[in-house]
FITI-143738 format. One record per residue (C-alpha): x, y, z. Coordinates in steps of 0.1 Angstrom, whole numbers, padded with zeros to 4 digits, always signed. Layout:
N
XYZ/...
END
This chain:
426
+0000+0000+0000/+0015+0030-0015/+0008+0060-0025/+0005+0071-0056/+0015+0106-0054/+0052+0114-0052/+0054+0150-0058/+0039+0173-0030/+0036+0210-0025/+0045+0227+0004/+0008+0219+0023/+0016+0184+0016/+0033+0161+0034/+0037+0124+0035/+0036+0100+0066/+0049+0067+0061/+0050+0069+0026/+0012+0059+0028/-0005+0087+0040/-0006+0124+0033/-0019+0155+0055/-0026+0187+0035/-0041+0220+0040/-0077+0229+0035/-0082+0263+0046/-0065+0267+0073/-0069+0232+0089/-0048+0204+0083/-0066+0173+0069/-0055+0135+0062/-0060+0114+0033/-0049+0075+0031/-0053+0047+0005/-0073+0012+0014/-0065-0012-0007/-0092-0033+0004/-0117-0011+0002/-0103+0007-0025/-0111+0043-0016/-0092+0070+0005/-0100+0074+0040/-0105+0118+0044/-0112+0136+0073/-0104+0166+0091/-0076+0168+0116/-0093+0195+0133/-0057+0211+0138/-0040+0247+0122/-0003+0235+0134/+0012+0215+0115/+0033+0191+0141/+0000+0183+0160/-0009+0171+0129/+0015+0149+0120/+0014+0137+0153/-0026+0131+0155/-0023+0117+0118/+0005+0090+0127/-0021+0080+0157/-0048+0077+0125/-0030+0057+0108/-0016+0029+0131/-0054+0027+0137/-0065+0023+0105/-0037-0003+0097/-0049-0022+0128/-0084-0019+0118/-0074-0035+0085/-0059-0061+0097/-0085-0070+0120/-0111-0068+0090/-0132-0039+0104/-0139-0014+0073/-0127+0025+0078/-0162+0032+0057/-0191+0030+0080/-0227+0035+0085/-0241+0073+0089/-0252+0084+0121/-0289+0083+0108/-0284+0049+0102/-0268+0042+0130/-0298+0055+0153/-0321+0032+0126/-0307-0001+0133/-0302+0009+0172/-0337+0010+0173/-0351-0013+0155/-0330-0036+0185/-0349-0018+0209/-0382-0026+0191/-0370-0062+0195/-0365-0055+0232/-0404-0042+0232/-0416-0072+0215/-0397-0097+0244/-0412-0073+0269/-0379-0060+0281/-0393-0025+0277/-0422-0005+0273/-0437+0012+0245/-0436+0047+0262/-0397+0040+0270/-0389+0031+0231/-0409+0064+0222/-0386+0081+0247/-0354+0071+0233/-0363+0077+0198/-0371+0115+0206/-0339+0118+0225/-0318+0105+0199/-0341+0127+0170/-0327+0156+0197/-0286+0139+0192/-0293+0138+0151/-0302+0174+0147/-0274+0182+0166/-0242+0163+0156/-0257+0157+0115/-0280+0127+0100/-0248+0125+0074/-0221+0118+0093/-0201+0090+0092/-0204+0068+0126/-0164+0061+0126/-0153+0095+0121/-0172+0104+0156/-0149+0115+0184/-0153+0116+0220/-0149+0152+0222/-0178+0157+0196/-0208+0163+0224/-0192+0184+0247/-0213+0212+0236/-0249+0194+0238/-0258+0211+0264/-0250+0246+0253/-0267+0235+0218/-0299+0220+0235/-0309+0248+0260/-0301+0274+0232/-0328+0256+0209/-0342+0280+0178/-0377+0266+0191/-0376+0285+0220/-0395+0257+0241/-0380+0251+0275/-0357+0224+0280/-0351+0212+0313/-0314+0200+0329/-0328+0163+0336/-0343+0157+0299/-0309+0168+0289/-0292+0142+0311/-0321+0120+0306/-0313+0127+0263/-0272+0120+0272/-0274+0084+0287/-0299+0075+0257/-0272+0088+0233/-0242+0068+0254/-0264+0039+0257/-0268+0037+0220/-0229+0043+0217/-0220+0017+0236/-0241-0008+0215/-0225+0006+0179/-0190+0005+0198/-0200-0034+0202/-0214-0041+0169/-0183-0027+0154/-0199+0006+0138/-0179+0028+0162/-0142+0034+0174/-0157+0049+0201/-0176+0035+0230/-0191+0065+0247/-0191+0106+0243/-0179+0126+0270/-0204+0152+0278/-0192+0182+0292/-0195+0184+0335/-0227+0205+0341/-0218+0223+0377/-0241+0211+0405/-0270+0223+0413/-0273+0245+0448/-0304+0229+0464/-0295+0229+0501/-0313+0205+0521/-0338+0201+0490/-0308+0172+0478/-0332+0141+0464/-0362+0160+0466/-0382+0156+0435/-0395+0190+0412/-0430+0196+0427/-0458+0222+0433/-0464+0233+0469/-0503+0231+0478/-0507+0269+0475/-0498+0268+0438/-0516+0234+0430/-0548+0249+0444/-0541+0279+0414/-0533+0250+0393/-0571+0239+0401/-0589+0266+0393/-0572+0276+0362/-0574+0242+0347/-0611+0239+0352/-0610+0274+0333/-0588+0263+0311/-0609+0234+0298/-0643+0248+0302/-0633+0278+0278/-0621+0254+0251/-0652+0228+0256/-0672+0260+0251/-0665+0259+0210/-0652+0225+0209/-0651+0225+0170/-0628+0254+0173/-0599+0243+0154/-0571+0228+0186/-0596+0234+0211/-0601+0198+0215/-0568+0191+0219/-0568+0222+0246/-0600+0201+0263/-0582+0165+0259/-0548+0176+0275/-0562+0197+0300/-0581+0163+0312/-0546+0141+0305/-0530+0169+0330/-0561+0170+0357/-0555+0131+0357/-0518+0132+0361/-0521+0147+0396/-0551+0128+0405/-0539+0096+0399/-0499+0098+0399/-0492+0077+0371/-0464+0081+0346/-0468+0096+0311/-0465+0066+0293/-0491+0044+0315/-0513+0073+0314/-0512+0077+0275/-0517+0041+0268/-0549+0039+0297/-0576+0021+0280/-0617+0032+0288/-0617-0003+0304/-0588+0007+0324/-0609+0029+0346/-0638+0023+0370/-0663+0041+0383/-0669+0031+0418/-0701+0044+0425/-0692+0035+0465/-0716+0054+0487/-0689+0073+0504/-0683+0091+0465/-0718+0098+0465/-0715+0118+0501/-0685+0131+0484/-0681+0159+0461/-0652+0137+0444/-0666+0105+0430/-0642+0071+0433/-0628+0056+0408/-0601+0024+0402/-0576+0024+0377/-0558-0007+0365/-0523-0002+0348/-0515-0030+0329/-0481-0047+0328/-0474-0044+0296/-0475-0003+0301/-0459-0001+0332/-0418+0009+0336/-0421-0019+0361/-0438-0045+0342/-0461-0051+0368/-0500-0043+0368/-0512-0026+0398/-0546-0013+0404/-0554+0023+0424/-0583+0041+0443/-0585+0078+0434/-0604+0107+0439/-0619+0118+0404/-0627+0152+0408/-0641+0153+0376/-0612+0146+0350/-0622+0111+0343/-0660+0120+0343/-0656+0148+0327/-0635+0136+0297/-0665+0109+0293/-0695+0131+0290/-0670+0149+0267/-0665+0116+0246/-0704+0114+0245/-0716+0149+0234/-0689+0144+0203/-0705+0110+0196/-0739+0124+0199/-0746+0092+0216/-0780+0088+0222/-0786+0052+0245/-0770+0041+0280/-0742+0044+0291/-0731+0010+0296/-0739+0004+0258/-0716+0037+0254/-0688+0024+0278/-0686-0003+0255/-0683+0009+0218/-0651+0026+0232/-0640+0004+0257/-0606-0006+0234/-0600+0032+0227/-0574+0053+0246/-0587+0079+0267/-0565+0105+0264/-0564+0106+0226/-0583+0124+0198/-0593+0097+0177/-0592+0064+0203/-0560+0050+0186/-0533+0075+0188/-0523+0093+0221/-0519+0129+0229/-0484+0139+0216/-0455+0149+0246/-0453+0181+0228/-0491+0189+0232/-0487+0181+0267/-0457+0205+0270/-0473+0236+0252/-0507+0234+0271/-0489+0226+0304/-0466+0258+0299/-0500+0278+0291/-0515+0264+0321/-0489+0272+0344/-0482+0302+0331/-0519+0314+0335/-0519+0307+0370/-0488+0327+0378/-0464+0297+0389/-0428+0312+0396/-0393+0301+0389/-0405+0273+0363/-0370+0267+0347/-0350+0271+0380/-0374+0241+0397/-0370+0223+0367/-0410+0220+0371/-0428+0202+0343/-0460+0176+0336/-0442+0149+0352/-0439+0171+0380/-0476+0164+0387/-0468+0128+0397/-0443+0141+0420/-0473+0157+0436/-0487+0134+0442/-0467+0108+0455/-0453+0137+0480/-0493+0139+0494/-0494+0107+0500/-0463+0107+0523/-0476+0139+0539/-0508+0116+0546/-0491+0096+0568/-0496+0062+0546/-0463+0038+0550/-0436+0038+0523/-0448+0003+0508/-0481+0015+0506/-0474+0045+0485/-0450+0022+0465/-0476-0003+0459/-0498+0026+0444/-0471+0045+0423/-0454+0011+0408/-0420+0022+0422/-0400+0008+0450/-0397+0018+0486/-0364+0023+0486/-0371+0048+0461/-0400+0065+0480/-0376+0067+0511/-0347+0078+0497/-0365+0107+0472/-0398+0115+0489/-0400+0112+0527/-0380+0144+0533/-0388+0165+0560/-0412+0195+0554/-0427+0223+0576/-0457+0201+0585/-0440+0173+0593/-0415+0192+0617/-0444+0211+0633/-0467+0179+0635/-0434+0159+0648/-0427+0188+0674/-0461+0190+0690/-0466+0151+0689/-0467+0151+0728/-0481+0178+0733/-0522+0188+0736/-0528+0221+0719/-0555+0240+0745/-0566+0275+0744/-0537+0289+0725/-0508+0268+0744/-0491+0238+0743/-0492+0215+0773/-0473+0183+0779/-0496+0152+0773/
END
């Protein structure tokens, strides 16, 4: 393997008598023959002095020698095709029931994210660690203006490593990982392992301007997005009802939920009802069943589902024309979209004057975190509230059972009898 060149200008110089760096610009850039593949291997050094180059092209080119020995190919895949055949593994993993459908819809929106970032053309084996260090930067700066939050870019970085790892495996990388650049940790003071939540002062805002919110778009329904405003505004009255994650709330089936008609709902301006999350929706794979107050959201979304039908007949004959249906969706089949949930959440909270949204990191998942921090506030015991949520109790201990003003002054008066104004010693 030679090369075929033997004259060279000054901005050309050979290495090894195989290999050549020249200048393009004012970057130095490397060029090298395969025989077996018969084309040249190009790319940029990404250097304007010349010894770094030489010395970063040498490194090049004992790799690609190796390489060629070991009979991996310099000419590889693009990253768009690289992100295709990654997935279509994890759709394999979602047909063995190693994950859930809401997961695999996650990951392919955080590696959509990586694409527009690093290119759809470029090649797979010409990635370099280095490359990502900017994500960051590039994803909170997005042209769309739409917030992003610090944990969906963390969240996006180990979907992007994880897929990495598996090209690195199957040969269609030389590297195995990116290294994202350090983000400086955040100052939360004894709030460490507390999760992004609303304080009851704000959720009861939260109430009233979501009742507002979808009475004024089920007002002129047919108003072109207003029943997507009506829909979503249900989807996000249910979240902090019931607690459940997006993707077992966006795949809940009309014969997932149960009115309970129990006499205590009728004393009760809240009506019961029972959810069932199936395993194949859950992030735990496990189906668990729930009591909640409806206030409305389920009940609502139903008589909603009727007026549009014009159904005319009982409602158990309704229930079941749309039993197989999802409920938050506008056509029974597919679900609400994450960014509909986004835009009318960011409305919602904006219309009810919630502060420092960005700095909490608040967002619709933040509704769960509601609501699993209410039940610990309610006294119930950790396994209890895991049992309801489909989590764990170490991970209720550990991120939920931190100490708040009511629990200190509820703790602090514990043996104590509070009479006319003063507290005396029980």
């Amino acid at each position: 393997m030679t090369l075929k060149k033997k004259n060279f200008n000054d901005n050309e110089i050979a290495v090894f008598d195989n290999a050549v760096i020249y200048k393009r610009g004012d970057y130095w850039q490397f060029r090298m023959w395969l025989e077996k593949e018969k084309k040249y291997a190009r790319f940029s050094l990404k250097t304007r002095n010349q010894q770094t180059a030489e010395d970063k092209a040498k490194t090049h080119f004992y790799e690609l020698m190796a390489n060629q020995h070991q009979g991996r190919t310099y000419f590889s895949k693009t990253t768009k095709e690289g992100v295709q055949e990654y997935l279509k593994q994890r759709a394999k993993d979602l047909e063995a029931g190693l994950i859930v459908k809401g997961r695999l819809s996650t990951i392919k929106t955080h590696l959509e994210h990586w694409l527009e970032f690093i290119h759809r053309d470029t090649k797979l084996k010409e990635l370099e660690r280095t490359d990502c260090e900017n994500y960051y930067y590039s994803r909170t700066k997005s042209k769309k203006k739409l917030p992003v939050s610090r944990t969906t870019i963390l969240n996006e970085q180990s979907s992007i490593n994880a897929m990495m790892s598996w090209l690195y495996k199957n040969k269609e990388t030389y590297i195995e990982s990116f290294e994202f650049k350090k983000l400086k940790p955040l100052d939360t003071g004894i709030k460490t392992n507390r999760r992004s939540t609303f304080n009851d002062s704000e959720m009861l805002l939260i109430k009233t301007e979501l009742k507002k919110y979808i009475k004024e778009a089920e007002s002129d329904i047919n108003h072109e997005g207003n029943l997507s405003k009506a829909i979503t505004g249900y989807y996000l009255g249910f979240s902090y009802i019931s607690g459940l994650r997006r993707g077992e709330q966006l795949q809940l089936k009309w014969s997932d939920v149960y009115d309970m008609e129990h006499s205590l709902a009728r004393n009760s301006k809240n009506d019961l009802i029972k959810i069932v999350v199936r395993g194949e929706t859950s992030k735990v794979r496990k189906t668990r069943e729930l009591v909640v107050k409806d206030d409305n959201y389920f009940g609502g979304l139903l008589e909603l589902k009727k007026r549009l039908a014009n159904y005319k007949g009982s409602m158990d004959n309704f229930k079941k024309s749309i039993e197989d249906n999802l409920v938050f969706s506008l056509n029974g089949t597919t679900p609400i979209t994450p960014r509909a949930i986004g835009y009318h959440f960011d409305r919602l909270v904006e219309n009810a004057n919630i502060k420092g949204i960005q700095e909490r990191d608040l967002v619709p998942y933040s509704f769960r975190h509601y609501f699993i921090t209410q039940k610990v506030n309610s006294n119930l015991p950790p396994s209890a509230v895991a049992e309801m949520c489909g989590t764990s109790i170490s991970q209720i201990e550990k991120t939920y059972y931190h100490t708040t003003l009511d629990k200190m002054i509820s703790n602090a008066i514990a043996d104590y009898d509070y009479i006319d104004g003063v507290l005396v010693p029980k």
